[in-house]
C-alpha positions as CSV (number, residue, x, y, z in Angstrom):
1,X,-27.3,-3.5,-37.1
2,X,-29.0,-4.6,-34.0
3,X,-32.4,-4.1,-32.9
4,X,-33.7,-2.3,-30.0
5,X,-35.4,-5.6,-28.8
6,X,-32.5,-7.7,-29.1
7,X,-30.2,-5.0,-26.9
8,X,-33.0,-4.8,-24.3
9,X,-32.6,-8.9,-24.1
10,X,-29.0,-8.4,-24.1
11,X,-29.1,-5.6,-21.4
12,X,-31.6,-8.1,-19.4
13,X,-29.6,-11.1,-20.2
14,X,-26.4,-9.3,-18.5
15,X,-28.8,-8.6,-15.6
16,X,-29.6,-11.6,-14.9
17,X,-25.7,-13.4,-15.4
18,X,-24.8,-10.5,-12.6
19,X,-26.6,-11.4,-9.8
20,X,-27.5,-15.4,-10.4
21,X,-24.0,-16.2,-8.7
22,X,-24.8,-14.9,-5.8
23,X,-28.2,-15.9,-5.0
24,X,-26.8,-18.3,-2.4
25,X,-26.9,-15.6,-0.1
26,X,-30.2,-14.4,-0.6
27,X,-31.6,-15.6,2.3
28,X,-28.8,-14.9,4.9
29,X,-30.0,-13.5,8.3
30,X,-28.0,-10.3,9.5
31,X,-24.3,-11.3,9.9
32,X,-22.3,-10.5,12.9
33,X,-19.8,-8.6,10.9
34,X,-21.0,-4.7,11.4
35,X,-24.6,-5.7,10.7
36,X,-25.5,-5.8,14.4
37,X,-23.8,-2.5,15.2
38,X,-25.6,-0.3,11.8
39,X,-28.4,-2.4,11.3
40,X,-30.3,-4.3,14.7
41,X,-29.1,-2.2,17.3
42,X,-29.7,0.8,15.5
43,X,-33.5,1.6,14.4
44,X,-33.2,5.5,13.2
45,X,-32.9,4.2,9.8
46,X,-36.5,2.5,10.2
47,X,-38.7,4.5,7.9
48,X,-38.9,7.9,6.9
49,X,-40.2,9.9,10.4
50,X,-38.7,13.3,10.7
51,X,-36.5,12.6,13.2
52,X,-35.2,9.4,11.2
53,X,-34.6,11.5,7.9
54,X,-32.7,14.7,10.3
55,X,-30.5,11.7,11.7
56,X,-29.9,10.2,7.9
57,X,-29.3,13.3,6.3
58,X,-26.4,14.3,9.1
59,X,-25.6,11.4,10.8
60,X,-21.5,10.6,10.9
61,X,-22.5,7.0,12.7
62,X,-19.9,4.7,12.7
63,X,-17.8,7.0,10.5
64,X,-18.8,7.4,7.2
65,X,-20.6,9.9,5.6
66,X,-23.4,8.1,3.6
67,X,-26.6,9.7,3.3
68,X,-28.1,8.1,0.5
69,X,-27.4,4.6,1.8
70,X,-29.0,5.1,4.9
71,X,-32.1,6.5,3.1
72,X,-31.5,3.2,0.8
73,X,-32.3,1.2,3.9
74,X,-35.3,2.9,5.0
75,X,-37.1,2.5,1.5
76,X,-36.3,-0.9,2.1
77,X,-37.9,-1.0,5.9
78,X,-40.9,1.2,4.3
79,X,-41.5,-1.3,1.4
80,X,-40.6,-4.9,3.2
81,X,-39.9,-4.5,6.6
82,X,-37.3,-5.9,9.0
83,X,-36.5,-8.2,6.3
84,X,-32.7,-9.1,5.2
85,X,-33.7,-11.4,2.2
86,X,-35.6,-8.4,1.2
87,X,-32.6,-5.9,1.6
88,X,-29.8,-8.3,-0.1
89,X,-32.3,-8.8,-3.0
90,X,-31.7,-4.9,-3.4
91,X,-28.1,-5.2,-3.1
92,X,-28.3,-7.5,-6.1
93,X,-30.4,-5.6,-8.3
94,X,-27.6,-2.6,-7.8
95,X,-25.3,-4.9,-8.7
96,X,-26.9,-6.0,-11.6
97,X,-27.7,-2.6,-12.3
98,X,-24.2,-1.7,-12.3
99,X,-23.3,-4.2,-15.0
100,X,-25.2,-3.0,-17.1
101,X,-23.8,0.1,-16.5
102,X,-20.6,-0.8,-16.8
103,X,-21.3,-2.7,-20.4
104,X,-22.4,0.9,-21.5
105,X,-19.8,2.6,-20.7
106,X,-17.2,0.4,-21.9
107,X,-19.0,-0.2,-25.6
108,X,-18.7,3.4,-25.7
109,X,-15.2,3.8,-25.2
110,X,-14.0,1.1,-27.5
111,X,-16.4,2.8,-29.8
112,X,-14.5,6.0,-29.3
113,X,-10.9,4.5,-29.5
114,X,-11.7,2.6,-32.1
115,X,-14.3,4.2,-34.1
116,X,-14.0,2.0,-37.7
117,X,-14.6,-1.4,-35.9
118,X,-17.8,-3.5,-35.8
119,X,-20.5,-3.1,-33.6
120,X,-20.9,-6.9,-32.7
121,X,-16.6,-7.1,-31.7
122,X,-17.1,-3.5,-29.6
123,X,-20.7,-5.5,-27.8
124,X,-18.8,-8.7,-27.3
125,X,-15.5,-7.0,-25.8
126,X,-18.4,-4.9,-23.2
127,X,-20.5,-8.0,-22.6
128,X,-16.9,-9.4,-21.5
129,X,-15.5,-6.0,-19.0
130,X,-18.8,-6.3,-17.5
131,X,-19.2,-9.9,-16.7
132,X,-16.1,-10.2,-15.7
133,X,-16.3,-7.3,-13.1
134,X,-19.9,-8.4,-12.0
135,X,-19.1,-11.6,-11.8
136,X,-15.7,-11.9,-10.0
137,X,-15.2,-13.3,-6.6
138,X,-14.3,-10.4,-5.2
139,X,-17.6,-8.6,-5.9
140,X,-19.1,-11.2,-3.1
141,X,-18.1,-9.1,0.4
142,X,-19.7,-6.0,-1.5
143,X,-23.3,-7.7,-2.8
144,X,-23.9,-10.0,0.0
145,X,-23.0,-8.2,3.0
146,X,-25.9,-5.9,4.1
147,X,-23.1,-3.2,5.5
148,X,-21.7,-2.7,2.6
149,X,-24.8,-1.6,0.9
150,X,-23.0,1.5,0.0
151,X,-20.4,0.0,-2.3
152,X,-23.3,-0.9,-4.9
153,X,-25.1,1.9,-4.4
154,X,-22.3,4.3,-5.2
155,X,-20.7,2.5,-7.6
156,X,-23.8,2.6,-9.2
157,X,-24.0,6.4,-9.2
158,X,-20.3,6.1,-10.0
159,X,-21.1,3.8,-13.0
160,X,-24.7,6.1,-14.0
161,X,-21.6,9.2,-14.4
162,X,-19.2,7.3,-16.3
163,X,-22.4,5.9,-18.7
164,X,-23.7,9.7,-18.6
165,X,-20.2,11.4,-19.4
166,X,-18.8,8.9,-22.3
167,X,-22.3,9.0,-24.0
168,X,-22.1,12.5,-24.1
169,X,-26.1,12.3,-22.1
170,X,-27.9,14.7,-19.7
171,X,-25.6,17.9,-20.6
172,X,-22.6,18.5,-18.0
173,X,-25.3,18.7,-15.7
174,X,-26.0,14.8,-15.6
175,X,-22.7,13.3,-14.9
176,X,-22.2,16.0,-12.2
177,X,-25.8,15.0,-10.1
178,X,-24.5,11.6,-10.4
179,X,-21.5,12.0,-8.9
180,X,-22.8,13.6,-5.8
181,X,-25.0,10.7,-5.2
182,X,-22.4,8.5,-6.1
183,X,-20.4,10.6,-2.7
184,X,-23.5,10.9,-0.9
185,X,-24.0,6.9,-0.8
186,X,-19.5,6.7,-0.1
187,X,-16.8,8.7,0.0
188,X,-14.6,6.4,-1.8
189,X,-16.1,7.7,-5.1
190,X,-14.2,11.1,-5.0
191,X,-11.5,10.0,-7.2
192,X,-13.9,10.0,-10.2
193,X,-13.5,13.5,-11.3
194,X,-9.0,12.4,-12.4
195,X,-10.9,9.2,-13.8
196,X,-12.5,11.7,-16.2
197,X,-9.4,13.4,-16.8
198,X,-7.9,10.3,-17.9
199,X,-10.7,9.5,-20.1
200,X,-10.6,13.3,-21.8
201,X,-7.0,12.4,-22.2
202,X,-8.0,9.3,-23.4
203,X,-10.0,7.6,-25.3
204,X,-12.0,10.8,-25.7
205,X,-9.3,13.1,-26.7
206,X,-10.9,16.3,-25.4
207,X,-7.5,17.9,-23.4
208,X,-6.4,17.9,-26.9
209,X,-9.1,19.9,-28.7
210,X,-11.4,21.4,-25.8
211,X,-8.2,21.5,-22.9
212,X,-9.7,24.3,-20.9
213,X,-13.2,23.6,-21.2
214,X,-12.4,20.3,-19.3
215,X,-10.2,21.3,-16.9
216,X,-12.5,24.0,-15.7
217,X,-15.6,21.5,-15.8
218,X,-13.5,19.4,-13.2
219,X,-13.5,22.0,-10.9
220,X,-17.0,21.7,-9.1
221,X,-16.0,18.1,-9.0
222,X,-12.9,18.1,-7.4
223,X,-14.5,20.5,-4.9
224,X,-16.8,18.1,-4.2
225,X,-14.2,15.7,-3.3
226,X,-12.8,17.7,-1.0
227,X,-15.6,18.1,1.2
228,X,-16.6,14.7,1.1
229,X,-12.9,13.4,1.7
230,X,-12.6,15.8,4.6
231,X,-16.4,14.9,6.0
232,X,-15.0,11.3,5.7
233,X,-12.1,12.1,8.0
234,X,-14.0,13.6,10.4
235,X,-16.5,10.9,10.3
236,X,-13.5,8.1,10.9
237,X,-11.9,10.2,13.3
238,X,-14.9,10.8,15.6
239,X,-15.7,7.0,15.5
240,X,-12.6,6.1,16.7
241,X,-11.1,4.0,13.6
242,X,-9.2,6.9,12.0
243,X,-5.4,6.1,12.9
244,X,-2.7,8.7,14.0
245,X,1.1,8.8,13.2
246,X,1.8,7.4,16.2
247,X,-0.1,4.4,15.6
248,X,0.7,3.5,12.4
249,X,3.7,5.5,11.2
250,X,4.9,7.3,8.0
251,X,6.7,3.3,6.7
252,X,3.9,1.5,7.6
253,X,1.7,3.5,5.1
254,X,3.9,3.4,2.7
255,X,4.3,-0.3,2.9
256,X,0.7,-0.8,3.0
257,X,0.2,1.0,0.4
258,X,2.3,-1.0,-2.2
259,X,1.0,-4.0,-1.3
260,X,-2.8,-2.9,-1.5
261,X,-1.8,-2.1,-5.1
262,X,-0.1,-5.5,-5.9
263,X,-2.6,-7.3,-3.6
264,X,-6.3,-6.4,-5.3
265,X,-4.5,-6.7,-8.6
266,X,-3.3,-10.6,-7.8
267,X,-6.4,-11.3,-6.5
268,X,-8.2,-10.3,-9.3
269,X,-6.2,-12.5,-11.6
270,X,-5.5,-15.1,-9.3
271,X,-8.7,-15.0,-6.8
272,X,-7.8,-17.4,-4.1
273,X,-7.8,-17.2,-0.4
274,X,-10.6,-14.9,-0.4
275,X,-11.8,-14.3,3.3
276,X,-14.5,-12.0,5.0
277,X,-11.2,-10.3,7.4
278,X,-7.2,-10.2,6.3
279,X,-5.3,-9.6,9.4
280,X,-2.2,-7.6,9.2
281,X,0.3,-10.5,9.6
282,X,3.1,-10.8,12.1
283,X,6.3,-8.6,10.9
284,X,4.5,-6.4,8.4
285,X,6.5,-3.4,7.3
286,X,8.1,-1.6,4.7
287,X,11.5,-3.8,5.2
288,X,9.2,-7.4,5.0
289,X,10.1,-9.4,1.9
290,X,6.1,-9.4,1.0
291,X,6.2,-5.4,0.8
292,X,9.7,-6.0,-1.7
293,X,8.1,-8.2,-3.6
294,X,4.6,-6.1,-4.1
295,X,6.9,-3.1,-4.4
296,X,8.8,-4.6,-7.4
297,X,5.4,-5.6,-9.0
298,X,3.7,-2.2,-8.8
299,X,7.4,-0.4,-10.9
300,X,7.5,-2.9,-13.7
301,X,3.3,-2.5,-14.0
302,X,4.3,1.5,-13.9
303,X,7.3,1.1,-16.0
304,X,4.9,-1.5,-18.9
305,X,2.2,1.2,-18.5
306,X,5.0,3.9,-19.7
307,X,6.3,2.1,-22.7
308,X,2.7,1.3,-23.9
309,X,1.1,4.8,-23.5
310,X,1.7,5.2,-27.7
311,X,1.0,1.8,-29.0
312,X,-1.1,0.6,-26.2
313,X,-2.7,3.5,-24.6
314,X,-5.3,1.5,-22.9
315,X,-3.0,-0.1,-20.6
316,X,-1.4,3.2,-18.5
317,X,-5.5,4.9,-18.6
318,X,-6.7,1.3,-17.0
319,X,-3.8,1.0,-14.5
320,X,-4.2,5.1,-13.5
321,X,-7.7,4.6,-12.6
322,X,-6.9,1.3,-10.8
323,X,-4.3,3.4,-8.5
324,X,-6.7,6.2,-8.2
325,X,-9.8,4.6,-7.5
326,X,-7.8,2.1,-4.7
327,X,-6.0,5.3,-3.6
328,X,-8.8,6.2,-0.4
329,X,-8.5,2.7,1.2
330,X,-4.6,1.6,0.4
331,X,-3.4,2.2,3.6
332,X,-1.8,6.1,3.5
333,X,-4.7,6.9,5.4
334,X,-5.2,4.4,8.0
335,X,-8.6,3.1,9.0
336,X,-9.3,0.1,11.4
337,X,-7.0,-2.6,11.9
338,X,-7.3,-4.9,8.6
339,X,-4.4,-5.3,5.8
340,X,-6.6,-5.6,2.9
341,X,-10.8,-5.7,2.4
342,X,-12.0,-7.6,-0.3
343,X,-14.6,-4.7,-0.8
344,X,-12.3,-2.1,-1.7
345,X,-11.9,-3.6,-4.7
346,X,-15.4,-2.6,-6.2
347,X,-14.6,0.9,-8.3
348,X,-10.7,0.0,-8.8
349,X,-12.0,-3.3,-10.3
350,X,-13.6,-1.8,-12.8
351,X,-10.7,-0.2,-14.4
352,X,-8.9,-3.9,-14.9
353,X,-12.0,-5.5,-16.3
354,X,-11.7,-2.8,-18.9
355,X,-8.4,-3.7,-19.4
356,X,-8.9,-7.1,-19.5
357,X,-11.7,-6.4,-22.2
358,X,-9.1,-4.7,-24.5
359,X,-7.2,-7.5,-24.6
360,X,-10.0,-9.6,-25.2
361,X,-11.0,-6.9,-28.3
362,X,-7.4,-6.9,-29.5
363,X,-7.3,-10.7,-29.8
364,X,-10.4,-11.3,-31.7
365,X,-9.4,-8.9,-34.3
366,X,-6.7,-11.4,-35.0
367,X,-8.2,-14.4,-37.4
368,X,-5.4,-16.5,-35.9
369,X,-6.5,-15.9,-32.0
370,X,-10.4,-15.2,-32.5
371,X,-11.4,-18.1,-31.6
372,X,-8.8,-19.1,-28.7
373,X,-9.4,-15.8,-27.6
374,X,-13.4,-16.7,-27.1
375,X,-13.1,-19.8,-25.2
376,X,-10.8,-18.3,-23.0
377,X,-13.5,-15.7,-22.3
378,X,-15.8,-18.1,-21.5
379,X,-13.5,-20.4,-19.2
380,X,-12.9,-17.3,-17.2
381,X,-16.5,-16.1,-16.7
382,X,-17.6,-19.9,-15.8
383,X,-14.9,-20.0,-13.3
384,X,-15.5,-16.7,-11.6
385,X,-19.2,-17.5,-11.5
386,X,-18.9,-20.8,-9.9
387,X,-16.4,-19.1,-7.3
388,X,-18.7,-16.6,-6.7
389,X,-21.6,-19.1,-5.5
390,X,-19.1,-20.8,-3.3
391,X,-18.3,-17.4,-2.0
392,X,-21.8,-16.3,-2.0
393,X,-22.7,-19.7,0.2
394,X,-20.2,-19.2,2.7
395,X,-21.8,-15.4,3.2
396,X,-25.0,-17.1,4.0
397,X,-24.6,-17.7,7.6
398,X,-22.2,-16.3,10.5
399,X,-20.9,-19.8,10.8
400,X,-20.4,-20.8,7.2
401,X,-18.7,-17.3,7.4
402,X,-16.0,-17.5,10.4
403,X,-15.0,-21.5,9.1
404,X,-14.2,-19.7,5.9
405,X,-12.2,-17.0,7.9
406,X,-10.4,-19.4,10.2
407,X,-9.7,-22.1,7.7
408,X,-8.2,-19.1,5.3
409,X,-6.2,-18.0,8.4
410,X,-6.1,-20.1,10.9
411,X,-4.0,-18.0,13.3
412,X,-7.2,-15.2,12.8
413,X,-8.1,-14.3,16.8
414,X,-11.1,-12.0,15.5
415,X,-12.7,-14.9,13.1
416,X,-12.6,-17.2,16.3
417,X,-14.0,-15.1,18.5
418,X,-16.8,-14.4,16.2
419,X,-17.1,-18.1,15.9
420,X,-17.2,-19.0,19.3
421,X,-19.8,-16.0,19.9
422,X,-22.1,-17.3,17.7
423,X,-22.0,-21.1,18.9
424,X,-22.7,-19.4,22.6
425,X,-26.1,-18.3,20.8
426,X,-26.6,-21.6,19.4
427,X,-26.2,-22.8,23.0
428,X,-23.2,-25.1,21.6
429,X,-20.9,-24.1,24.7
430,X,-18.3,-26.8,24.2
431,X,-17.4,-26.0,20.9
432,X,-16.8,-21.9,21.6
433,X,-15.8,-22.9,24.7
434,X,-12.6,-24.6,22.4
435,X,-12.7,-21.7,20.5
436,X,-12.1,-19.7,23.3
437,X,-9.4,-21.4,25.0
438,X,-7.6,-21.0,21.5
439,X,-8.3,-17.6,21.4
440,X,-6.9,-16.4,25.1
441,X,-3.9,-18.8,24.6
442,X,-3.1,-16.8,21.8
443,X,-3.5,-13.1,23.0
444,X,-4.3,-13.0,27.4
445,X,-5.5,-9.4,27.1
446,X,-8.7,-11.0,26.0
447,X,-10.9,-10.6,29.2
448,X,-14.8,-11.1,27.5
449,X,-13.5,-14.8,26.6
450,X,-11.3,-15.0,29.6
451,X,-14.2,-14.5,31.7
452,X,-16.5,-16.3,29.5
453,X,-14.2,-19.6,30.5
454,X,-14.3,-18.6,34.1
455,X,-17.8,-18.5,34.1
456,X,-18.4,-21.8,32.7
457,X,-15.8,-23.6,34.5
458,X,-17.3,-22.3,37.6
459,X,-20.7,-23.3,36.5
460,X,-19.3,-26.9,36.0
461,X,-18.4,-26.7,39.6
462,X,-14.4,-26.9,37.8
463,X,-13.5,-23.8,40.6
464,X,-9.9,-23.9,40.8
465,X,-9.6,-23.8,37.0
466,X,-12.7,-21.0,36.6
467,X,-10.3,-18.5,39.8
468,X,-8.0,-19.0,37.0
469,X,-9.4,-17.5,34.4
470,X,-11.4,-15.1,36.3
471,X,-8.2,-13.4,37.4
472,X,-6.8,-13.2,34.6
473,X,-9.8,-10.9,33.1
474,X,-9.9,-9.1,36.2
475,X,-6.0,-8.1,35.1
476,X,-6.4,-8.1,31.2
């Protein structure tokens, strides 16, 4: 049996593994990636005045509907100040947080679906689905980018429910708070209440003995979710980024949609290319070969979710929270102008870690594959932690962050222009003047870097060439 000291360690020793990775980033200045628009332009999140906590508490700026996180921020500015090391350091400590979280949870569930089994195999298999969640590379966009505070901040409400509701702790009541601060920090964590379902389908059993009981205990939830869902539509619509039929039609959704849910799942095994913005690429649609391909993947995962739901019944309750979880960022309803976000893969991760941890649990009860089993677990955690820190480093500077984007995706407009913008601070005009000319060759509708060439052609005295380009903003 183990101690209470040596579970403390352990809980503090998966802590620590969670957030060493991305210490890199620590000390990264505000990023020109949203962090200017929500964070240095505007100060009504800069302590807790009256008229700061009114504008929190109702505030739809920028779209979302996230209370908590903006209240997050001015604890923060009340504790540290203006100070980013000081607000990334909190981002980490959520993260960490959520580990530990996560390990909770997941012990418990093995416990439940596999009651008779040893308390060290259950430990190691929850060590494992919470490491490898915490530590994966695409956890980086969420824990290092300032913006995104609200992904650890609900997911660790999210994660505090899930703990709450497996443990059977804090009464129906517990889970239930936790949730709404889970919604209050994001919207995207209104698909918990069918992730409960599954669990009371399984591993806890309960819509065979207590059916109505938990059905009718989902129903505050689910109300929940509807306000915050619609409050988050609002919110997008009203900022602008919230896209009609006409913009991105009925095929396009669809199509977006298949390949979000082959997309996060390839990337997590398979976690290259990882970029800060993924561009919807030329020819995109429901009839590209990409969207066959990903459409193909996502049956045969259904169809081998189907045929294991008897032997294997961890594999369909893994890859239904997965789809749910992913389900308010796929692509049916359109926000903004990116194919994928490496961020939206913070709750639906946490579903294949699980899964990953069965199969870790499932091999070590094997005397033949214990030990194979092990070092694999180990290989994979040192190689998401060392892609992590590189990850982690290139979030540690706007530059370091648009070289990443551009040598990713070299034909990215939007990671060149954010390039060349910060080298025109840096008073390095050559180089974004280069960046610039790449950029307007590519798209002439571009009239801040078309007139950003005129100007400096004229100021070289280069007129003919700066009439040029001043024209063409003038008619961009």
């Amino acid at each position: 049996r183990v101690t209470p000291r040596a579970r403390t360690l352990l809980l503090l020793l998966l802590a620590l593994a969670a957030l060493l990775p991305f210490l890199p980033a620590l000390n990264a200045p505000f990023l020109d990636w949203d962090d200017a628009f929500n964070l240095i332009e505007n100060e009504r999140w800069r302590g807790f005045t009256r008229v700061n906590i009114r504008w929190m508490l109702t505030t739809l700026y920028g779209g979302p509907y996230q209370p908590l996180s903006w209240l997050s921020y001015a604890l923060d500015f009340t504790l540290w100040g203006f100070n980013p090391a000081a607000m990334r350091a909190t981002n980490l400590i959520l993260h960490a947080g959520c580990a530990v979280l996560l390990f909770l949870s997941v012990e418990r569930i093995i416990e439940n679906a596999a009651p008779r089994s040893p308390i060290r195999e259950r430990s190691l298999a929850a060590a494992f689905a919470a490491l490898f969640w915490a530590l994966h590379p695409l956890r980086v966009e969420s824990v290092c980018w300032l913006t995104e505070r609200r992904d650890v901040l609900s997911g660790f409400f999210y994660l505090l429910a899930v703990c709450l509701y497996v443990r059977r702790r804090g009464g129906p009541l517990g889970p239930f708070v936790a949730f709404n601060l889970a919604v209050l920090s994001k919207a995207s964590a209104i698909t918990l209440p069918l992730t409960l379902l599954i669990m009371d389908a399984w591993p806890l059993g309960r819509l065979r003995r207590e059916r109505r009981p938990a059905l009718l205990e989902k129903i505050p939830y689910l109300a929940v979710s509807l306000a915050a869902g619609l409050a988050g539509l609002a919110g997008q619509r009203s900022a602008g980024t919230l896209q009609g039929l006409a913009t991105a039609g009925v095929g396009e959704r669809l199509a977006m949609a298949a390949h979000s849910l082959w997309w996060y799942a390839a990337k997590t095994a398979w976690p290259a290319g990882l970029s800060p913005y993924h561009r919807v690429p030329p020819g995109f649609g429901f009839t590209s070969r990409v969207v066959w391909g990903a459409s193909a993947a996502v049956l045969a995962a259904a169809a081998l979710a189907w045929a294991a739901r008897r032997r294997a019944p961890a594999v369909p309750a893994a890859l239904m929270h997965y789809a749910l979880a992913l389900a308010p960022m796929a692509g049916l309803a359109r926000f903004g102008h990116h194919l994928v976000a490496e961020r939206y893969s913070y709750l639906p991760g946490l579903g294949l870690a699980a899964l990953a941890a069965a199969g870790l649990f499932a091999a070590r009860r094997s005397a033949a594959w214990r030990a194979t089993a092990g070092a694999a677990a180990i290989a994979v955690l040192a190689v998401f932690s060392t892609l992590s820190a590189r990850g982690a480093a290139y979030w540690s500077g706007n530059e370091t962050l648009w070289r990443r984007a551009l040598a990713v995706d070299p034909g990215s407009n939007l990671a060149r222009i954010n390039l060349a913008s910060f080298l025109r601070r840096e008073k390095r005009i050559d180089e974004a003047l280069a960046l610039e000319r790449a950029a307007a060759a590519q798209d002439p509708a571009l009239s801040e870097q078309l007139n950003n060439l005129g100007a400096d052609a004229v100021g070289k005295k280069q007129f003919a060439e700066g009439e040029v380009f001043l024209r063409a903003a003038l008619a961009a």
